[in-house]
FIDO-285559 format. One line per field, with one value per residue (C-alpha): x, y, z; residue in one letter. Coordinates in steps of 0.1 Angstrom, whole numbers. Layout:
% FIDO-285559
xx: X/... .
yy: Y/... .
zz: Z/... .
rest: A/... .
% end
This chain:
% FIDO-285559
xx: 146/187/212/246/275/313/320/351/377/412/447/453/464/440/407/375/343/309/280/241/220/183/152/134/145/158/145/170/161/172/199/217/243/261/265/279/277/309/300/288/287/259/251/272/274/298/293/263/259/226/213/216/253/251/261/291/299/318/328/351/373/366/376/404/402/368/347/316/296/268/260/225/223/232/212/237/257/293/319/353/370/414/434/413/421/413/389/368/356/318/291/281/243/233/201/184/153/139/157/167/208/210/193/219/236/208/201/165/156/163/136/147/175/193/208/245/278/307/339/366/399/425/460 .
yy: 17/20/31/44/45/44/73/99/112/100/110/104/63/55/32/29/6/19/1/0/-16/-27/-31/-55/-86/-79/-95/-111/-89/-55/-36/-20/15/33/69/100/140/161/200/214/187/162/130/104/68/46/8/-15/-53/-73/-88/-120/-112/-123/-85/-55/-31/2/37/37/59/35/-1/-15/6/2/-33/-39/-66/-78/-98/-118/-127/-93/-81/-49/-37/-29/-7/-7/17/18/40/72/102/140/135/111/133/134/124/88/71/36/33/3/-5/-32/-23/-40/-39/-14/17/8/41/63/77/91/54/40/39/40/59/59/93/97/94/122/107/131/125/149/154 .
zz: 437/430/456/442/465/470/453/471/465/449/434/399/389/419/422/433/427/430/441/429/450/439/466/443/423/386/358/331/305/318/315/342/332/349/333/347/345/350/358/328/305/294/310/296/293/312/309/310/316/308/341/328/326/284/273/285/269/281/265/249/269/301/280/300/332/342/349/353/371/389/421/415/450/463/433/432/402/408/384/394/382/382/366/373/356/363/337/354/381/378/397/386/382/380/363/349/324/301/272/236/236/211/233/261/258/255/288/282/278/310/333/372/386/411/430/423/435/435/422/424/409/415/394 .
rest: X/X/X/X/X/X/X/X/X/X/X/X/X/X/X/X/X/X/X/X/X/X/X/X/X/X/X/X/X/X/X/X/X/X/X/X/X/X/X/X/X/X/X/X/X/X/X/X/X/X/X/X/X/X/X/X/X/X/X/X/X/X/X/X/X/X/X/X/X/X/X/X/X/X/X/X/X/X/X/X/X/X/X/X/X/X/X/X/X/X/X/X/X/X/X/X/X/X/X/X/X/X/X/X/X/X/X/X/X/X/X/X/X/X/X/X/X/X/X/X/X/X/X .
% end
């Protein structure tokens, strides 16, 4: 089970790091995302990191403003986000899955979800 949270509400240039918390221990195979759905577009990915911390990768759009990491002992995924832009505003998802490295941006593959968190970002 995955628990998003530290999403709210900021001006433009501003930060915020989200949190995905995990009930169970994660296995060093999967992958955990983060991906995220403005209104009325698709789902889209964010950034990923291999539990074993051995692969990142981030959109494009998010490379150099966004980090992501993970907290083995805490077993929760983080993803701080800086710079925000209006553009950012979406509602954000963790989700994680035993997945090869090249499916990490496919959304339908990922197995658990977690409910997400509003991140607002206003001009």
């Amino acid at each position: 089970q995955l628990q998003a949270s530290g999403g709210g509400s900021v001006q433009a240039g501003g930060s915020l790091r989200l949190s995905c918390g995990t009930s169970g221990r994660i296995e060093s195979n999967y992958l955990m995302g983060w991906f995220r759905q403005a209104p009325g577009k698709e789902r889209e990915f964010v950034a990923v990191i291999r539990w074993s911390g051995s692969h990142i990768d981030y959109a494009d759009s998010m490379k150099g403003r966004f980090t992501i990491s993970r907290d083995n002992a805490k077993s929760t995924v983080y993803l701080q986000m800086n710079s925000l832009k209006p553009e950012d505003t979406a509602v954000y998802y963790c989700a994680a899955s035993p997945l090869i490295w090249g499916a990490r941006t496919q959304s339908e593959h990922y197995r658990y979800w977690g409910k997400g968190t509003l991140v607002t970002v206003s001009s």
